[in-house]
DOVOSE-772914 format. One line per field, with one value per residue (C-alpha): residue number from 1; residue in one letter; x, y, z. Coordinates in Angstrom, 1 decimal, always signed. Layout:
<sites>
kedren (NUM,...) .
zavo (a,...) .
xx (X,...) .
yy (Y,...) .
zz (Z,...) .
</sites>
This chain:
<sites>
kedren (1,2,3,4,5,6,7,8,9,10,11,12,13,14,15,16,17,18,19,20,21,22,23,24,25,26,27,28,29,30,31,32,33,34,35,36,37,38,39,40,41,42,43,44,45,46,47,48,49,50,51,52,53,54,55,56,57,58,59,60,61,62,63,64,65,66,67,68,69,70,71,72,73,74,75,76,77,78,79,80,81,82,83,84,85,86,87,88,89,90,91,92,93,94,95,96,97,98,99,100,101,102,103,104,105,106,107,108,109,110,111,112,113,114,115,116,117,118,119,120,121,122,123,124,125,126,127,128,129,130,131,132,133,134,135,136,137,138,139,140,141,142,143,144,145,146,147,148,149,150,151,152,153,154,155,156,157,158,159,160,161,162,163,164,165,166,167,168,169,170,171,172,173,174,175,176,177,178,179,180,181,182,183,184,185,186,187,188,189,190,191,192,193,194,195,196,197,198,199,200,201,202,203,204,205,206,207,208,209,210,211,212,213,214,215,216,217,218,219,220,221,222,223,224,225,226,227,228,229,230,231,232,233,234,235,236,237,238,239,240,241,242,243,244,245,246,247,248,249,250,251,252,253,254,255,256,257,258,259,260,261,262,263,264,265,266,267,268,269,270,271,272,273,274,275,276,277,278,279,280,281,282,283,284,285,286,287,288,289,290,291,292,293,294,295,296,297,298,299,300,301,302,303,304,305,306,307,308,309,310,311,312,313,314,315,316,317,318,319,320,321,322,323,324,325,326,327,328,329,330,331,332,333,334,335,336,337,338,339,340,341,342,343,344,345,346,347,348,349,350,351,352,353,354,355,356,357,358,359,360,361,362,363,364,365,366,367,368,369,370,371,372,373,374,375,376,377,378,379,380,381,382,383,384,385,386,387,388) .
zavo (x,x,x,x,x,x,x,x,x,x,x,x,x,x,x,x,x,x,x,x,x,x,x,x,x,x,x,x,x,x,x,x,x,x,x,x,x,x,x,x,x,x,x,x,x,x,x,x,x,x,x,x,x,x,x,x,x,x,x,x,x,x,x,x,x,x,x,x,x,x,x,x,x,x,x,x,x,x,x,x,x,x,x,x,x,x,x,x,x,x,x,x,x,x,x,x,x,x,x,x,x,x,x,x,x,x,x,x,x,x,x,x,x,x,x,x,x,x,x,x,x,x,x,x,x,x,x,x,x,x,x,x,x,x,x,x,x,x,x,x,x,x,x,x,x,x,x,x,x,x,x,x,x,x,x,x,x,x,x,x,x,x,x,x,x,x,x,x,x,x,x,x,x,x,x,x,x,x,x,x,x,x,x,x,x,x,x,x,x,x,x,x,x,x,x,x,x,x,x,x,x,x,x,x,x,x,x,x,x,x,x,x,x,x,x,x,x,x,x,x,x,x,x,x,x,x,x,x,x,x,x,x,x,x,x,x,x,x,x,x,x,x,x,x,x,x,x,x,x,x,x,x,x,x,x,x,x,x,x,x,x,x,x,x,x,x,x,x,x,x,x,x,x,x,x,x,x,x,x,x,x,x,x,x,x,x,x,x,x,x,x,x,x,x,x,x,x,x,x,x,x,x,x,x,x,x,x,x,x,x,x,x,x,x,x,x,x,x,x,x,x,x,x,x,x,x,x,x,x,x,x,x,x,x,x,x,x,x,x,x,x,x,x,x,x,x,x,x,x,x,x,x,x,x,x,x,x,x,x,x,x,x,x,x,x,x,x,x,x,x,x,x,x,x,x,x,x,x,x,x,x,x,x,x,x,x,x,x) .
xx (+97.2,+99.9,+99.0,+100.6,+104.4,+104.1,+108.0,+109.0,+107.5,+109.0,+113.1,+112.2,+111.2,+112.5,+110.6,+107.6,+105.8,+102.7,+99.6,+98.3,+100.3,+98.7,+95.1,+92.9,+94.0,+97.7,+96.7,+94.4,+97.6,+99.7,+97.0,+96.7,+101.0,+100.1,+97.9,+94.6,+92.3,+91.3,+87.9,+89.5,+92.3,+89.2,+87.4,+90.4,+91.9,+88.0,+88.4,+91.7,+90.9,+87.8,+89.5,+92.7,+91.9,+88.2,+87.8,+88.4,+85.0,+85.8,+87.6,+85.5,+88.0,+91.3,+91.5,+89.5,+92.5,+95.0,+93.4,+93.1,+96.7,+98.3,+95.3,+96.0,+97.6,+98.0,+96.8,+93.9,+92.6,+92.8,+90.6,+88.5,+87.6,+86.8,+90.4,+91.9,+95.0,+96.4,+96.7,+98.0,+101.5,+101.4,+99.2,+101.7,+104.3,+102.7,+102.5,+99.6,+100.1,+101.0,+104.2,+103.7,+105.1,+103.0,+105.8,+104.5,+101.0,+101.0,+97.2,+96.4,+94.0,+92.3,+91.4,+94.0,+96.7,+100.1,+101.4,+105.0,+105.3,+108.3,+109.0,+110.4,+113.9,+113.5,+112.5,+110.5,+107.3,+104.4,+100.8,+97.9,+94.8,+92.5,+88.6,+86.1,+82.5,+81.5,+84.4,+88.0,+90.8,+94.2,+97.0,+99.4,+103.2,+104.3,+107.9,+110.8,+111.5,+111.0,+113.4,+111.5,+112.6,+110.2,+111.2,+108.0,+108.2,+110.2,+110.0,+111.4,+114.7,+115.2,+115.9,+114.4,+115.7,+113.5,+110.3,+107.2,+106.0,+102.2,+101.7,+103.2,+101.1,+97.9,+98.9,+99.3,+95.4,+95.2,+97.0,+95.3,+91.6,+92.8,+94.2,+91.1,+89.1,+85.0,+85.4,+83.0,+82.9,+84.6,+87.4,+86.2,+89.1,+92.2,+95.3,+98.3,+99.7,+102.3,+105.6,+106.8,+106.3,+103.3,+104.2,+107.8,+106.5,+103.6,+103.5,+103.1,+100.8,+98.2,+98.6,+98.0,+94.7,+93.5,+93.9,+92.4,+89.2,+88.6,+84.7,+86.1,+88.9,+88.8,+86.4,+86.7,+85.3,+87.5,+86.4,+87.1,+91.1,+93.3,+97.0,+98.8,+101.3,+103.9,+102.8,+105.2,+103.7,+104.9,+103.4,+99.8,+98.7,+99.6,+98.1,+94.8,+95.0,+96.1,+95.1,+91.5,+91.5,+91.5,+93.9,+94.9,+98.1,+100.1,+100.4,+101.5,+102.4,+100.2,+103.6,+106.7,+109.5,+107.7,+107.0,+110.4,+111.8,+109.9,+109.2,+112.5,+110.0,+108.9,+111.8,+111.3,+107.6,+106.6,+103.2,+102.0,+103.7,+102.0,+98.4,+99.1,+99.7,+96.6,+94.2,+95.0,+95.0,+92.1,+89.5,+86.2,+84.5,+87.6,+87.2,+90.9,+91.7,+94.9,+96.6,+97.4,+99.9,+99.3,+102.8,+102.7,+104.0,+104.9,+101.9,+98.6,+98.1,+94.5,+96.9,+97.7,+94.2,+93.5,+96.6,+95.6,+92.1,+93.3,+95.7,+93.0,+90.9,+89.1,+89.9,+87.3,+88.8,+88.8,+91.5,+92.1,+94.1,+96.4,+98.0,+101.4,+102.9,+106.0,+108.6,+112.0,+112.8,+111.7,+111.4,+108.3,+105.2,+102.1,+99.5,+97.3,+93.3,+92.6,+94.9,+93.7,+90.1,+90.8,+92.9,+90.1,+87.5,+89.2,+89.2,+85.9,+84.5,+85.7,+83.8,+86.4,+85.3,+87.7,+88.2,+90.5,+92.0,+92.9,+95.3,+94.7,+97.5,+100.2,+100.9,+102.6,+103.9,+101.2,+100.0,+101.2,+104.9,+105.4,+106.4,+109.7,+109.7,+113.2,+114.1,+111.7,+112.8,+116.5,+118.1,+117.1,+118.8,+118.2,+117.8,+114.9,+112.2,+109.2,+105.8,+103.2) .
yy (+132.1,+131.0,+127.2,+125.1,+124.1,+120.5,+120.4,+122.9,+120.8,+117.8,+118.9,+118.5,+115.1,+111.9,+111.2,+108.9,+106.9,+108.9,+107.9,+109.3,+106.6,+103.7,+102.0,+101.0,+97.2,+98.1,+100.1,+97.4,+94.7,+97.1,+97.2,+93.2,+93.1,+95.3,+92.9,+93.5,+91.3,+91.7,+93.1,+95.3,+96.6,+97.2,+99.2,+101.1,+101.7,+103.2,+105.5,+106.5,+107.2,+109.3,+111.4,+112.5,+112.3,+112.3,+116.2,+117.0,+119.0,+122.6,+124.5,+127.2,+128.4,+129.0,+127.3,+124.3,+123.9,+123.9,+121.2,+118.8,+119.4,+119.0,+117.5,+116.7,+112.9,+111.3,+109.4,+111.4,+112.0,+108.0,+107.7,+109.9,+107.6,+105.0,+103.6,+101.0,+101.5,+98.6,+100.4,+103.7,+103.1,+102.0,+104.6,+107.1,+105.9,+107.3,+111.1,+112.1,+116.0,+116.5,+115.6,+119.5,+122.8,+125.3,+127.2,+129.4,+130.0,+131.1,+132.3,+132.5,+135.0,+131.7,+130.6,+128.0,+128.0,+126.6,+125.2,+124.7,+121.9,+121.0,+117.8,+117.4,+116.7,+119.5,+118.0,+120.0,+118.9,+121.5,+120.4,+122.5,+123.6,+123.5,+124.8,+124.4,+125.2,+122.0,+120.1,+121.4,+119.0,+118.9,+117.7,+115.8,+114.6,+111.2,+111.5,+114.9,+115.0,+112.6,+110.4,+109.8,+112.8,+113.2,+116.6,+118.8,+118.1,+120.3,+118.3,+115.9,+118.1,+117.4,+113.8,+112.2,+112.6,+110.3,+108.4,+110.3,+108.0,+107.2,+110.0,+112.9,+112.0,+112.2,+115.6,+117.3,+116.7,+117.5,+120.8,+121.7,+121.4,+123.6,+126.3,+125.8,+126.5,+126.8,+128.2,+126.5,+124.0,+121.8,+119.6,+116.1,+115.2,+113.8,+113.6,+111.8,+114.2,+116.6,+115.7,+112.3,+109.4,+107.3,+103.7,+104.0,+104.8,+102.3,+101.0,+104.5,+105.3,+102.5,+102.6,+106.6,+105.8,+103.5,+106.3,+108.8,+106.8,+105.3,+106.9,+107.1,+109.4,+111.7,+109.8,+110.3,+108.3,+105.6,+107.3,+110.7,+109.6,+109.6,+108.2,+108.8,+106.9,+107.5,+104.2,+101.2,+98.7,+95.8,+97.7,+97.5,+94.5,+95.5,+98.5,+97.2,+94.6,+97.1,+100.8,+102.1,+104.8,+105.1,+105.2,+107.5,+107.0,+109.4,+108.6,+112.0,+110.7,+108.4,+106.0,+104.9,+106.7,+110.3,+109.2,+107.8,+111.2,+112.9,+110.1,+107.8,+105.1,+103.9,+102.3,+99.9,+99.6,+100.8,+101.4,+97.7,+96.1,+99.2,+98.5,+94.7,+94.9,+97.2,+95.0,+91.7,+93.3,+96.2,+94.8,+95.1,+97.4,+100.3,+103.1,+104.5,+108.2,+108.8,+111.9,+113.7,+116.1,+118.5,+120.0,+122.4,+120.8,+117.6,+115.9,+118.0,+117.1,+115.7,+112.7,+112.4,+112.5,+109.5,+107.6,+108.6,+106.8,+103.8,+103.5,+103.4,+101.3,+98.6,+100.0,+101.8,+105.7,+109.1,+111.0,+114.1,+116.5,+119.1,+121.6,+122.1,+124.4,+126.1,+123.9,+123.2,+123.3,+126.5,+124.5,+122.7,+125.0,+125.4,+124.9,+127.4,+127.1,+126.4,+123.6,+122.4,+122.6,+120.5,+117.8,+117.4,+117.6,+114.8,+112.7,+113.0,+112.0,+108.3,+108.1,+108.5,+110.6,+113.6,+116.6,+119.4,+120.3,+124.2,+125.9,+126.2,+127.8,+128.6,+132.1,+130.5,+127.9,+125.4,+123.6,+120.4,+119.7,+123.4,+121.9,+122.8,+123.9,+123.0,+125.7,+128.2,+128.4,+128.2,+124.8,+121.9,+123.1,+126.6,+127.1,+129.8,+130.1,+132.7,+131.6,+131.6) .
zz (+79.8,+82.5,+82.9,+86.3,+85.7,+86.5,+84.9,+87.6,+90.5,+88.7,+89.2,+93.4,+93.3,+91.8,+88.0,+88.0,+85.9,+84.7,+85.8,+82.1,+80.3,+81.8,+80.1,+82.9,+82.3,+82.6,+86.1,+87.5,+86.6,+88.4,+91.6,+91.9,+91.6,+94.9,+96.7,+95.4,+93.8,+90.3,+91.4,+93.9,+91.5,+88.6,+90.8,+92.3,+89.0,+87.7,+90.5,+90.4,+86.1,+86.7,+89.2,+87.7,+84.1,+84.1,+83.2,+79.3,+79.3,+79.1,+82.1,+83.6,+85.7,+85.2,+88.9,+87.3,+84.5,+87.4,+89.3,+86.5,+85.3,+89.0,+91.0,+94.5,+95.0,+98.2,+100.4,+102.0,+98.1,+98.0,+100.9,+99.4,+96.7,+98.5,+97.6,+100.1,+101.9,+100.2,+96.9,+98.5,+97.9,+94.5,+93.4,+95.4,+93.0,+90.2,+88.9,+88.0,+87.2,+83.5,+82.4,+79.6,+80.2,+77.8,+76.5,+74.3,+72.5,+68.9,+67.8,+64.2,+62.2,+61.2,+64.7,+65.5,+67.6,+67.9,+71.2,+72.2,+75.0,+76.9,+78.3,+81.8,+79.9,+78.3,+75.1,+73.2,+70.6,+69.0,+69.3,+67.2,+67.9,+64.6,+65.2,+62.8,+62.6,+64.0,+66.0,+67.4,+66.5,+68.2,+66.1,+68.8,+68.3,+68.6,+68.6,+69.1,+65.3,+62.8,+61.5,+57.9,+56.0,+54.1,+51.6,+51.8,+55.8,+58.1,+61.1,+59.0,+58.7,+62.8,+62.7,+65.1,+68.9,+70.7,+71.5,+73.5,+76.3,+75.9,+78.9,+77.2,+74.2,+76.3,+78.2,+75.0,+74.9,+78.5,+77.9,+75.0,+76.5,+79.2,+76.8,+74.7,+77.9,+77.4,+73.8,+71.3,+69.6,+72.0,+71.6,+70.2,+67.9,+68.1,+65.2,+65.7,+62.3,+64.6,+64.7,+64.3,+62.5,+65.2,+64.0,+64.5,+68.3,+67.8,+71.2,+73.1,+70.3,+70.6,+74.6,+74.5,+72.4,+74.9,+77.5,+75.3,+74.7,+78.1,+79.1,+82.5,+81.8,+78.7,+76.6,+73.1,+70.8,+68.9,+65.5,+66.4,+66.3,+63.4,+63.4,+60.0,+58.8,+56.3,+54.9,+57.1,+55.9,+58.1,+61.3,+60.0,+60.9,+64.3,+64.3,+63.0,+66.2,+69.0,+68.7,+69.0,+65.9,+62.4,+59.8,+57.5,+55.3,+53.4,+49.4,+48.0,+44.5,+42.1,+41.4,+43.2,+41.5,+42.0,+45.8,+46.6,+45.2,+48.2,+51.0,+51.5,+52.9,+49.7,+48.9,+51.5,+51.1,+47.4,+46.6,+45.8,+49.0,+51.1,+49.5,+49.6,+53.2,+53.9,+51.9,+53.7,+57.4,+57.0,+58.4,+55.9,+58.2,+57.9,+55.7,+55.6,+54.6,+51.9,+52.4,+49.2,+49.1,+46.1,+44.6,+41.8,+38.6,+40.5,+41.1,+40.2,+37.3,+35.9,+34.8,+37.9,+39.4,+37.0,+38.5,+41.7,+41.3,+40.1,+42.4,+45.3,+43.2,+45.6,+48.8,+51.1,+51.7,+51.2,+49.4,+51.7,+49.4,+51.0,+48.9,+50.2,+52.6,+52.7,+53.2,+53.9,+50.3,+48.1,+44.9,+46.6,+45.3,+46.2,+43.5,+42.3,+43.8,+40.0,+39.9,+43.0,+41.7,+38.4,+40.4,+43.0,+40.4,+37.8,+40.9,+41.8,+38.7,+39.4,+41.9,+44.7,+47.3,+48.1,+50.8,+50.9,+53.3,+53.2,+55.1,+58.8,+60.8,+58.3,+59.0,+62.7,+61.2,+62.4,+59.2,+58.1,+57.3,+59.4,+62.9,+64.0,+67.3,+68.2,+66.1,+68.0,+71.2,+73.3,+73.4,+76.3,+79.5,+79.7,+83.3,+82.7,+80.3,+80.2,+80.6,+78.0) .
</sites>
């Protein structure tokens, strides 16, 4: 599929802020600063929503895709909507074509597919595709790299070159649906576990949300979004105030000095500050999801399924398990299904309820902790590229 190069038509014409990284509150403030009143800039900013971003259905065309990735923008389209001339110009000032360039498309045996998206810098960030027999999931980046290091992750390996505005997180959805097209099931959820760590971008994060789950523009629902965190603990009160999703928080290791050997964050926020700080901000309602990464000889162990348990002890959640994938470091192991069985099993005899999460993608390098797509293609500023 050859999607429209909104980065092409974006080197003729001075950058603007994207229309898909404003909620509808943030567009209607920017309305009345043009001379509308509140009820005027509501209204406009509804319209102007519905229009441009209102289309995450299926595609039927290939045409259809087009138009909601570069849809027409000016005044006469204004007009159109019943939008008054006083909130042409500031609504001219704003792009509303994704900020996305689908590099390339990587299709797996398994059904999903890995996307390569470039930024109109030239930045470059992978977003996943991940069907299942009831919902399609797309994985989305928060940041280019990662600056958290974390030793079974190879984005982690990057370092972390810089923040993803709110709109390029949207568009990666946007894109996505597009490539996804009017295959079944359709796309309904949303995880912020691509590259990046999302609170260290928290802001863009929370205001991409909004976007994501306004009816009037792509209308998912608040539950159907996931942001995972590596566990910074002094960022969840915030998140629990500002961003309409759930939470899910990676443990990987049943005590601090086995989970500071692999994730450098918890010797800022060791495991009792992190569950300290999620117990007194959660809010009673929230059922949170622990991540579990399972590493042969490391952390499988029924021992550790005990620890594991205890650990959680108190707090509403899942435990999603995840056997590891291959890494940036070959002494990282996979466990063995058996393994994987007895860990999953032990746990689930105290009661805490468990999922797995199998493999999805790996062979293209699209499963967790495989996300390294500045190492895929030519560096930023290669004049050419060639088209997905």
């Amino acid at each position: 599929m050859v999607l429209p190069s909104p980065l092409a038509a974006s080197r003729a014409r001075p950058r603007l802020p994207l229309l898909s990284s404003l909620p509808a509150g943030d567009l209607a403030d920017l309305l009345v600063a043009a001379g509308g009143t509140p009820s005027q800039a509501r209204s406009a900013a509804a319209k102007a929503i519905a229009y441009a971003l209102g289309g995450r259905r299926p595609s039927r065309s290939r045409a259809e895709g087009q138009e909601w990735l570069t849809p027409r923008w000016d005044a006469e389209v204004f007009a159109e909507l019943g939008i008054g001339a006083w909130a042409h110009p500031a609504l001219s000032g704003l792009d509303a074509a994704a900020s996305l360039d689908l590099f390339e498309r990587a299709p797996s045996e398994d059904g999903t597919e890995r996307l390569v998206l470039r930024c109109r810098d030239g930045s470059v960030v992978e977003t996943v595709i991940i069907p299942g027999p009831a919902r399609t999931t797309v994985c989305i980046s928060s940041q280019v790299g990662c600056a958290r290091a974390c030793t079974f992750c190879e984005t982690g390996n990057l370092g972390l070159s810089r923040q993803l505005d709110a709109g390029e997180i949207v568009d990666q959805v946007r894109v996505a649906s597009v490539v996804w097209g009017s295959r079944a099931p359709a796309i309904s959820n949303v995880v912020f576990m691509g590259m990046g760590e999302p609170f260290d971008n928290l802001t863009e994060v929370s205001r991409a949300a909004s976007v994501l789950t306004d009816e009037r523009g792509l209308g998912l629902s608040r539950s159907r979004i996931t942001v995972s965190t590596v566990g910074v603990a002094d960022r969840l009160e915030a998140f629990f105030r500002t961003c309409p999703a759930e939470l899910a928080i990676s443990l990987n290791a049943p005590d601090d000095a086995r989970r500071s050997a692999i994730m450098p964050i918890n010797k800022r926020f060791p495991l009792e500050a992190l569950l300290g700080e999620l117990k007194a901000h959660k809010p009673r309602s929230k059922i949170v999801l622990f991540e579990y990464v399972l590493i042969a000889g490391f952390n499988d162990a029924e021992a550790d399924a005990d620890l594991l348990a205890a650990l959680v002890e108190g707090v509403r959640c899942r435990v999603n398990v995840i056997p590891v994938n291959p890494g940036p470091d070959p002494a990282i192991r996979t466990p063995s299904p058996d393994a994987v069985d007895r860990f999953v099993a032990r746990l689930a005899s105290h009661d805490v309820v468990t999922l797995v999460r199998r493999p999805r993608g790996r062979a293209v390098g699209g499963a967790c902790g495989q996300l390294v797509s500045q190492l895929r293609i030519p560096q930023a500023g290669s004049a050419t590229l060639p088209r997905a």
